[in-house]
C-alpha positions as CSV (number, residue, x, y, z in Angstrom):
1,X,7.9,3.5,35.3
2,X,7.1,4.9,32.2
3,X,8.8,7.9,33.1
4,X,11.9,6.9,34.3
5,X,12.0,4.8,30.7
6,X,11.6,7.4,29.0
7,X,14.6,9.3,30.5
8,X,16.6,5.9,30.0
9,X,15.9,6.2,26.5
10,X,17.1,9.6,26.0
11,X,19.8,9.4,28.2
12,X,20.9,6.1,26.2
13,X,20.1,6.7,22.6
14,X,21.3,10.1,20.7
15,X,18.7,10.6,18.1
16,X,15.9,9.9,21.1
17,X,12.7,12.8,21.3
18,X,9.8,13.0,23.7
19,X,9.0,16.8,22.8
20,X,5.2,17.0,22.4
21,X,5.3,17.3,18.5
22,X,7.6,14.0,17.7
23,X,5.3,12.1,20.4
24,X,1.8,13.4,18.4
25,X,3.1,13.0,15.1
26,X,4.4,9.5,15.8
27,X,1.1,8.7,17.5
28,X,-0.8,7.9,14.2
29,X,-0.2,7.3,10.8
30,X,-1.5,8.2,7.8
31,X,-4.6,6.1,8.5
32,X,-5.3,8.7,11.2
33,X,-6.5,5.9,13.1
34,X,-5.1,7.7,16.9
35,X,-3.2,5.7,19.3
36,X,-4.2,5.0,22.4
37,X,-1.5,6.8,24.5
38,X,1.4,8.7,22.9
39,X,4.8,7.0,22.1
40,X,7.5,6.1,25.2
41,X,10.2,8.4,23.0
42,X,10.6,8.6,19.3
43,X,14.1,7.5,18.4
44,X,15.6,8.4,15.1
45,X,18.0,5.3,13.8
46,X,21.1,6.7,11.9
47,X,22.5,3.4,11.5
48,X,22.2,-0.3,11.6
49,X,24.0,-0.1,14.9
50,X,21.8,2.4,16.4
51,X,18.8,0.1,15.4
52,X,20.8,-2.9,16.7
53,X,21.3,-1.2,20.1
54,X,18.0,0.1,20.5
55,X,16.2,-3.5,20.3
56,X,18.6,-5.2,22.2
57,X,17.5,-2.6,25.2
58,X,14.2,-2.7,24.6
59,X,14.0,-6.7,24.0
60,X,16.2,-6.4,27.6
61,X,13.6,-4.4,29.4
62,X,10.7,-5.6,26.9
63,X,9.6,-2.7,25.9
64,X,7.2,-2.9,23.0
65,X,8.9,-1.0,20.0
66,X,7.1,0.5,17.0
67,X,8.7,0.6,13.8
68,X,8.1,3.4,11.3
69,X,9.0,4.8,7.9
70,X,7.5,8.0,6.8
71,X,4.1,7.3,8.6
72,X,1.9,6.8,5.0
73,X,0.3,3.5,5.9
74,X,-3.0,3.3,5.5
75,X,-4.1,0.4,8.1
76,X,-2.5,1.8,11.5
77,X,0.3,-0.3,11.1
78,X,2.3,2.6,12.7
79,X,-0.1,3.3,15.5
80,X,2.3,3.9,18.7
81,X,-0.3,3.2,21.6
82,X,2.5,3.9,24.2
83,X,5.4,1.5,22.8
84,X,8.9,3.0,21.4
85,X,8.4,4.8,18.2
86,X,12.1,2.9,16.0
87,X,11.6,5.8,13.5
88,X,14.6,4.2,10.5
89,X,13.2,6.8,7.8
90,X,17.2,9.0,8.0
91,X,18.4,5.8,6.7
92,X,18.2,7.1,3.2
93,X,21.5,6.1,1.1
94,X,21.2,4.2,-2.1
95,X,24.1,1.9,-1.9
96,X,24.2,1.3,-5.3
97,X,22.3,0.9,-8.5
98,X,24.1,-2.1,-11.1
99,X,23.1,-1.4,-14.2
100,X,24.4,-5.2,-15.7
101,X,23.0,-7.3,-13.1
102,X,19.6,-4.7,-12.8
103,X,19.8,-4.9,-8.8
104,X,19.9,-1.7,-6.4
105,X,21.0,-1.9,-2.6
106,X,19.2,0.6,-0.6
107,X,18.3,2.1,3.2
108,X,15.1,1.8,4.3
109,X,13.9,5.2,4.3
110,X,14.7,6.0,0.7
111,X,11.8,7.5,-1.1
112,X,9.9,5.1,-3.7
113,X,10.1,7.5,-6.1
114,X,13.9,8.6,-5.3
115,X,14.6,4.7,-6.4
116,X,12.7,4.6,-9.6
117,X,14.9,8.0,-10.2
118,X,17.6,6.8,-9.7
119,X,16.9,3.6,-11.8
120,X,15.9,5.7,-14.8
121,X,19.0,7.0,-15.1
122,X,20.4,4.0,-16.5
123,X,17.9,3.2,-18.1
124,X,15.5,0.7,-15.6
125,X,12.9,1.2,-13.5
126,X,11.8,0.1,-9.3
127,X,8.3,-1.3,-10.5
128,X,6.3,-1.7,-7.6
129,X,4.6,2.4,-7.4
130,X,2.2,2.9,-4.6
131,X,0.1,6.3,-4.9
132,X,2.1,7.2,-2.0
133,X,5.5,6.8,-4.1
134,X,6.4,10.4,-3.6
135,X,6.1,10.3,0.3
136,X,6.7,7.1,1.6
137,X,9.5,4.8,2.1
138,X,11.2,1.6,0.6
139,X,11.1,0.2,4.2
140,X,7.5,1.1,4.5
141,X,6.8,-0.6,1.5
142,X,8.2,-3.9,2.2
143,X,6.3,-3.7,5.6
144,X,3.0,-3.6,3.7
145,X,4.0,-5.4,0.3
146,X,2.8,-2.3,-1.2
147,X,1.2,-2.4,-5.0
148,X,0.4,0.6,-7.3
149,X,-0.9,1.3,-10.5
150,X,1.5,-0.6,-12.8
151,X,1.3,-3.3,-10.5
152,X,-0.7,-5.2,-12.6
153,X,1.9,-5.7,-15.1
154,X,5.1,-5.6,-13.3
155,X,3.9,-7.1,-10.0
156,X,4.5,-5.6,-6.3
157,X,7.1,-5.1,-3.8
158,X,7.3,-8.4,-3.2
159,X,8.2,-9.3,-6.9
160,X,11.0,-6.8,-6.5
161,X,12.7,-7.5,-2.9
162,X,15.6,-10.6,-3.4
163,X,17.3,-10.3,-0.3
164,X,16.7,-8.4,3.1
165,X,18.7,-7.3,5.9
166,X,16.8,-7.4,9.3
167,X,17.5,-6.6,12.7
168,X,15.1,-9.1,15.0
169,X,13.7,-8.5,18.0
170,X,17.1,-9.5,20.2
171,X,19.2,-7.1,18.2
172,X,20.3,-10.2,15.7
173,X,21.4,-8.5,12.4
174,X,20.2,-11.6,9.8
175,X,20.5,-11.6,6.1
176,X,18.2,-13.2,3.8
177,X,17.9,-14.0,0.2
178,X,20.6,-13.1,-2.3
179,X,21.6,-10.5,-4.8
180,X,21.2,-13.3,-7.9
181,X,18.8,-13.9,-10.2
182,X,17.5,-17.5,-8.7
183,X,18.4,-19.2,-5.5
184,X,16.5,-21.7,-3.4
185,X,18.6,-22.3,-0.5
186,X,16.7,-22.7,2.7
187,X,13.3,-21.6,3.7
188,X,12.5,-18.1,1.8
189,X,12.9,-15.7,5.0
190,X,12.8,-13.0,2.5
191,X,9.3,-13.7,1.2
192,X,8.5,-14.1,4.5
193,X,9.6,-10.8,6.2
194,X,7.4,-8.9,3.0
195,X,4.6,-7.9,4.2
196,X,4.8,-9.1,8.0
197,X,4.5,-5.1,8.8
198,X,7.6,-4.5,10.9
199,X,5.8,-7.7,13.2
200,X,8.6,-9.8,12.8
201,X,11.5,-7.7,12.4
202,X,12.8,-4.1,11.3
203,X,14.4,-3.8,7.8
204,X,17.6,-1.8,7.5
205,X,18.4,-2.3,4.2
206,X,17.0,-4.1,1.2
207,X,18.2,-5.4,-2.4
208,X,15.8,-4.9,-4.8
209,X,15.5,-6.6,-8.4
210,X,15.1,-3.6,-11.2
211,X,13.2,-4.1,-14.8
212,X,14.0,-2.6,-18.0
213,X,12.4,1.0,-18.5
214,X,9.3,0.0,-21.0
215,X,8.0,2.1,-24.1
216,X,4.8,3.3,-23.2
217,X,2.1,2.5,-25.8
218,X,-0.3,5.0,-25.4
219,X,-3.6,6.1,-22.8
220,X,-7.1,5.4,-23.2
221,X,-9.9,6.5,-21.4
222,X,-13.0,5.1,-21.7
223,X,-16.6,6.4,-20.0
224,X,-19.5,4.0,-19.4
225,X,-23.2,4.2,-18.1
226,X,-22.6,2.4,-14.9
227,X,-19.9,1.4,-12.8
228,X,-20.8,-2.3,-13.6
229,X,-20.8,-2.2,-17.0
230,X,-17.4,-0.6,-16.4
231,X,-16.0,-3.5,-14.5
232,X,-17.5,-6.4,-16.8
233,X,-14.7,-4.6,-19.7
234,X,-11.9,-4.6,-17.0
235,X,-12.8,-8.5,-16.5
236,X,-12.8,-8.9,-20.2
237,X,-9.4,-7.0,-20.9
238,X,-7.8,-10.1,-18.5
239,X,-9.8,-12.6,-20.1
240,X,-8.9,-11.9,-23.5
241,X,-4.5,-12.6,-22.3
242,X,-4.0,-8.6,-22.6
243,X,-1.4,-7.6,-20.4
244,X,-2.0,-3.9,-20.1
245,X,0.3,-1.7,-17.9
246,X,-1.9,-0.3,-15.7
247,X,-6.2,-0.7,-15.7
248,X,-7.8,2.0,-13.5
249,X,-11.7,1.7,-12.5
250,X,-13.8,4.9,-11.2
251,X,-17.1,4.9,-10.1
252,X,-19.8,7.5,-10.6
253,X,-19.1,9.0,-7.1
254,X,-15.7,9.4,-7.2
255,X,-15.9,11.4,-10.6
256,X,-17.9,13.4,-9.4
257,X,-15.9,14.3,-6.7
258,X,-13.3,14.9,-8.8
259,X,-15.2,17.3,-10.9
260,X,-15.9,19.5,-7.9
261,X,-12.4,19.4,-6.3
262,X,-11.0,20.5,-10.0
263,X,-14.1,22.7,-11.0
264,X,-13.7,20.3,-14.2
265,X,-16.9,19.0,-15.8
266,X,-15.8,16.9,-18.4
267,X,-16.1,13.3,-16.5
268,X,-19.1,14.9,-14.4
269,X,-22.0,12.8,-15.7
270,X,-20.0,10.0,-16.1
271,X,-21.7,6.6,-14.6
272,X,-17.9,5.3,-14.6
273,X,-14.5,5.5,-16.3
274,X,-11.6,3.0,-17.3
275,X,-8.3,4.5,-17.9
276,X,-5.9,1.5,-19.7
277,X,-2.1,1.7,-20.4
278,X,0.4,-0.1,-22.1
279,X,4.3,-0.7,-21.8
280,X,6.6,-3.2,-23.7
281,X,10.2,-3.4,-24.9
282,X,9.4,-1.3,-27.8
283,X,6.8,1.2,-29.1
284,X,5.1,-0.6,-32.1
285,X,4.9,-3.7,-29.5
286,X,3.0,-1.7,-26.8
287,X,1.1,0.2,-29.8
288,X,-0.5,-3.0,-30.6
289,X,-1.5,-3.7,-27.4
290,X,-3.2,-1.2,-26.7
291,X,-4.8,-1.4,-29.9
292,X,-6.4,-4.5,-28.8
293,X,-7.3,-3.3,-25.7
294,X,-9.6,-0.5,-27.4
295,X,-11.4,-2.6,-29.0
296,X,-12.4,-4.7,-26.0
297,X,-12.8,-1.7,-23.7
298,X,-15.1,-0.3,-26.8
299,X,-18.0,-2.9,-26.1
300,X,-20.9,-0.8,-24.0
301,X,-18.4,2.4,-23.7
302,X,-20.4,5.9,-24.3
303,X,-17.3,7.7,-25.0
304,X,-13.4,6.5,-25.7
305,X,-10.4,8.3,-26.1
306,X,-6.8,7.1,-27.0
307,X,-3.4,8.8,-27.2
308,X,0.2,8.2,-27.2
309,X,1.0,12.0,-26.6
310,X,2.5,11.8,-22.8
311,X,1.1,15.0,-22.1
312,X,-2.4,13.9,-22.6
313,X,-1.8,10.6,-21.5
314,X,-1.1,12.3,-17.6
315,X,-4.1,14.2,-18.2
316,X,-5.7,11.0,-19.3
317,X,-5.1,9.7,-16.0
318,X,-5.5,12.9,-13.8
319,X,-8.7,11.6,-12.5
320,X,-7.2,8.5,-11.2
321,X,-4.4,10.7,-9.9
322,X,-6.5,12.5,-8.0
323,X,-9.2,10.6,-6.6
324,X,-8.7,9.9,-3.3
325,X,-7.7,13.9,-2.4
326,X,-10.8,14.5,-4.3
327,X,-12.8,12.7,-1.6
328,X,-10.8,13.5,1.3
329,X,-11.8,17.1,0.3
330,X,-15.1,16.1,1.2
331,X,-14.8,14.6,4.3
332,X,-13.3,12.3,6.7
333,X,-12.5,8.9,4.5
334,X,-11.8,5.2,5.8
335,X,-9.4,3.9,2.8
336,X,-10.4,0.2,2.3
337,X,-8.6,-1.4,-0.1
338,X,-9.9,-5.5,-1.2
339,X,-9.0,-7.5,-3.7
340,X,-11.1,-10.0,-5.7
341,X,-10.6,-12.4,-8.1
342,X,-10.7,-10.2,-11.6
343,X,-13.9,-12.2,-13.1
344,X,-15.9,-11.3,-10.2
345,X,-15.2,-7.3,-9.8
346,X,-19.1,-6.8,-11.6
347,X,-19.8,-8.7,-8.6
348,X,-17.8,-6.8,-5.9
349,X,-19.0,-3.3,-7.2
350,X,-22.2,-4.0,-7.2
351,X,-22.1,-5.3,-3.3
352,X,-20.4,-2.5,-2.5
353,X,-23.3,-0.2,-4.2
354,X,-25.7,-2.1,-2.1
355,X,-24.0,-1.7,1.3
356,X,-23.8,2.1,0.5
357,X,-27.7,2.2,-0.1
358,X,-28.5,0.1,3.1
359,X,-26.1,2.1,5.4
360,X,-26.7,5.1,4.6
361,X,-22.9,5.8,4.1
362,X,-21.5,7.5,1.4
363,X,-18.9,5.2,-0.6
364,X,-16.7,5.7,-3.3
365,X,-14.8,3.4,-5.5
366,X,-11.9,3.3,-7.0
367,X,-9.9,0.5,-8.3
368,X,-6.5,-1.6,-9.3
369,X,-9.1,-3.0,-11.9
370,X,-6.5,-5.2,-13.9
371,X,-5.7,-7.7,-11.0
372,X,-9.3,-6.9,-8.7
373,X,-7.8,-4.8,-6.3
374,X,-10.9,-1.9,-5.1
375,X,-10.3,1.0,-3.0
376,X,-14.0,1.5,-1.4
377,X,-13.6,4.5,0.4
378,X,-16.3,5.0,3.3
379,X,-17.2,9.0,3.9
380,X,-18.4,10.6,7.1
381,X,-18.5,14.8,7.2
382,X,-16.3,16.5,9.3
383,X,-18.4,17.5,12.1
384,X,-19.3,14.1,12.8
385,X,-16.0,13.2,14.1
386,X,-12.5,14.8,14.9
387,X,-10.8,11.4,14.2
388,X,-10.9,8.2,13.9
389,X,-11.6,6.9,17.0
390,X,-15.2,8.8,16.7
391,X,-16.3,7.2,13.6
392,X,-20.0,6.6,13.6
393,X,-21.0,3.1,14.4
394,X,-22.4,2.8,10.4
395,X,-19.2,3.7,8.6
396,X,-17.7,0.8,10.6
397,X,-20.3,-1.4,9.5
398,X,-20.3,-0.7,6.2
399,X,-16.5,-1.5,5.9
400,X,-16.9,-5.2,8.0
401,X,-20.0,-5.6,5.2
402,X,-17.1,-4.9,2.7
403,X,-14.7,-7.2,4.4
404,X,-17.7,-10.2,3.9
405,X,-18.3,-9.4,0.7
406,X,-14.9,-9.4,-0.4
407,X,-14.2,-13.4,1.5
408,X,-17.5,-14.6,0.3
409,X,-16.9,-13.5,-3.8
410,X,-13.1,-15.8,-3.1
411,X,-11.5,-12.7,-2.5
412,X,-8.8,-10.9,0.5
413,X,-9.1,-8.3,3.0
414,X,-6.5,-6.7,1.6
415,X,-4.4,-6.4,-1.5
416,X,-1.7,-3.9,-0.5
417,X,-2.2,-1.8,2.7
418,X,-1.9,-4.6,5.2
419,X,-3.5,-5.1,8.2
420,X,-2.6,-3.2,10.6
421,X,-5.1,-2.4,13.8
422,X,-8.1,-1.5,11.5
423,X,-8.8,-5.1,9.6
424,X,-7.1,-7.5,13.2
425,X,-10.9,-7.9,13.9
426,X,-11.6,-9.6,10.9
427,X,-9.5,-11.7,9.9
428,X,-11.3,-15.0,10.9
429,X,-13.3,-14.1,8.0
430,X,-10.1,-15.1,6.1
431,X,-8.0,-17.6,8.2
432,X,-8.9,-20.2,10.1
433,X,-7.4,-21.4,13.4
434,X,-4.9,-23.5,12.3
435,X,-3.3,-20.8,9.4
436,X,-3.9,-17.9,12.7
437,X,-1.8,-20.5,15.1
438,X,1.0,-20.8,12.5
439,X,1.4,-17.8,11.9
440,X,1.2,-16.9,15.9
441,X,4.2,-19.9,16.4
442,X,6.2,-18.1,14.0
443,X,6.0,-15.0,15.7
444,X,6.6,-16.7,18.4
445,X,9.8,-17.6,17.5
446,X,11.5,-14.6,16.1
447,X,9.9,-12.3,18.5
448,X,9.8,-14.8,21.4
449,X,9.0,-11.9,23.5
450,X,6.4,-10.1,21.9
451,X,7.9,-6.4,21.6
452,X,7.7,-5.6,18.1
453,X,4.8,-4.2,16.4
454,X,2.0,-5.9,19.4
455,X,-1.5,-6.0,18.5
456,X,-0.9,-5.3,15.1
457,X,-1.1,-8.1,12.1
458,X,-2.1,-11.0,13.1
């Protein structure tokens, strides 16, 4: 059967591949979580036609159908395990960008970072600005609701997205939202269709709500003696009403990773850093802000630094930047990502130091520390597994310790890489039977036959 689908497919659909390099590229994503059988065919959508066409067929012959951008997510949200790879990142064309109104119309596989481009040129900015913003995709993003650094300020993609167009699981083309400023008509599909990780439909085009470019105020980096001293001046940068652009946490760990991927010592013997930022609508405002963020950041620091030169500033933030290729470099990495509430990140750093010393796994934290959201990254070394399906049994423990600690301190399993197949397990630590059920009937209903995205979610 699976054969003579597959020849259907690329008999049917023009952009369709089943060449051994499209099928293992398009078994995994950038999770590297493996599927469990490689894709049906990989078919590259020109159009919203072509995506039209190819889920009326499959939701025909109910074929389970795989959506995918640029394959960055972190959560095996793109994992094919033998369904239809729908790959809709050629869809690249920003419609338009108007400047009055501060709206853009785009494709789904534009690049993050081609938006915000294109944005700046009149003067705006696409807010939302994952790590990946380089590399992945504004359909991807919505998939996930993907966050970023300056997230904190300027909130994620959900923030940004006012209106969708989706192709459902019957080949339906349906519109939500709007292109205004406000509107409350009917339930909010949009919101909805954020984050649902292509379970509930497949994106093929997007308008998003642009800001006004900022000033930026300036960079500090501040170094303390542990990582939970650190996170008790992150806690107390929120509770003081500062509003600072972007609030990066780095644990002792991490640093030093850093330092030997760069062959830098400066942050070396570090116990942690905090690198601040600040924006507004004009310099002197954004000055003063991050004047007053100094001086909180300043209680227990051992060293601080501050400048507005934007040369420093990036190198201000270059270990940030490069923290998670820093421990990549070392060794396989599960990328966790939590989110707490801000006043109890002392709390969550120090569980997460615990679970490290009574697994026996290395872990190494980094974090969205303005709005709680950590990146505890769990390390195995190389030769203890090709992939991720041969994880040892006590990096996986350590990350479902994480997953409790995060639900116990009032907190999510995740703030902005989704769920995917690596958290599904645990997500009755979160939502009860009832919220699962709901969420199930919806499903239910806009994918009555269960071929989009399976076994990945909810």
């Amino acid at each position: 059967m699976t054969a003579a689908l597959r020849a259907e497919v690329l008999a049917r659909f023009p952009g369709a591949r089943a060449d051994d390099d499209a099928l293992a590229r398009a078994r995994t994503d950038r999770s590297g979580t493996p599927g469990s059988a490689d894709p049906l065919a990989v078919v590259r959508a020109g159009s919203v036609d072509e995506v039209r066409a190819v889920l009326a067929w499959a939701h025909e012959q109910r074929v389970p159908v795989v959506p995918r951008g640029a394959g960055t997510g972190l959560a095996g949200g793109a994992v094919a395990d033998g369904a239809l790879v729908l790959d809709v990142s050629g869809m690249r064309r920003i419609v338009h960008v108007d400047p009055v109104e501060e709206v853009a119309v785009v494709e789904p596989g534009v690049l993050t970072a081609d938006l915000d481009a294109a944005a700046a040129e009149h003067g705006l900015m696409y807010a939302p600005d994952p790590a990946s913003a380089a590399i992945s995709t504004i359909g991807g993003n919505i998939a996930t609701n993907a966050g970023g650094m300056r997230c904190v300020k300027h909130g994620v993609t959900r923030d940004a997205v006012l209106g969708l167009e989706v192709v459902l699981a019957d080949g339906r083309l349906l519109r939500t939202g709007r292109a205004t400023a406000k509107g409350v008509v009917g339930y909010d599909l949009t919101a909805l269709l954020v984050g649902s990780e292509g379970t509930l439909g497949v994106v093929v085009g997007a308008t998003l709500r642009l800001r006004p470019r900022p000033h930026v105020g300036g960079t500090v980096l501040a170094t303390y003696p542990d990582v939970e001293t650190a996170a008790r001046a992150c806690s107390r940068v929120g509770a003081a009403r500062l509003r600072p652009s972007l609030l990066e946490l780095i644990d002792a760990a991490t640093l030093a990773a850093v330092a030997d991927h760069t062959g830098t010592t400066a942050l070396a013997s570090a116990g942690a850093a905090v690198v601040a930022q600040t924006d507004g609508a004009d310099a002197p405002t954004a000055a003063a802000e991050l004047t007053r963020i100094v001086e909180v950041l300043r209680d227990g620091a051992d060293t601080l630094e501050q400048d507005d030169d934007p040369a420093r500033a990036d190198e201000l933030l270059t270990a940030r930047r490069l923290a998670l290729p820093a421990v990549e470099a070392r060794g396989h990495a599960l990328i966790e990502d939590i989110c707490v509430p801000r006043a109890r990140l002392a709390e969550a750093v120090r569980g997460i130091e615990r679970i490290a010393a009574e697994t026996g796994v290395p872990i190494y934290t980094f974090a969205h520390a303005g709005d709680g959201n950590l990146h505890p990254i769990v390390s195995w070394p190389r030769d203890a597994g090709a992939s991720g399906a041969q994880r040892p049994a006590a990096v996986d423990d350590a990350a479902g310790r994480i997953f409790e600690l995060a639900v116990a301190l009032g907190g999510t399993l995740s703030g902005e890489h989704g769920v995917g197949t690596l958290k599904r397990a645990y997500l009755g630590l979160e939502l009860d039977a009832d919220a699962l059920a709901v969420q199930r009937a919806v499903k239910a209903a806009l994918d009555p036959r269960g071929i989009l995205n399976p076994g990945k979610a909810i």
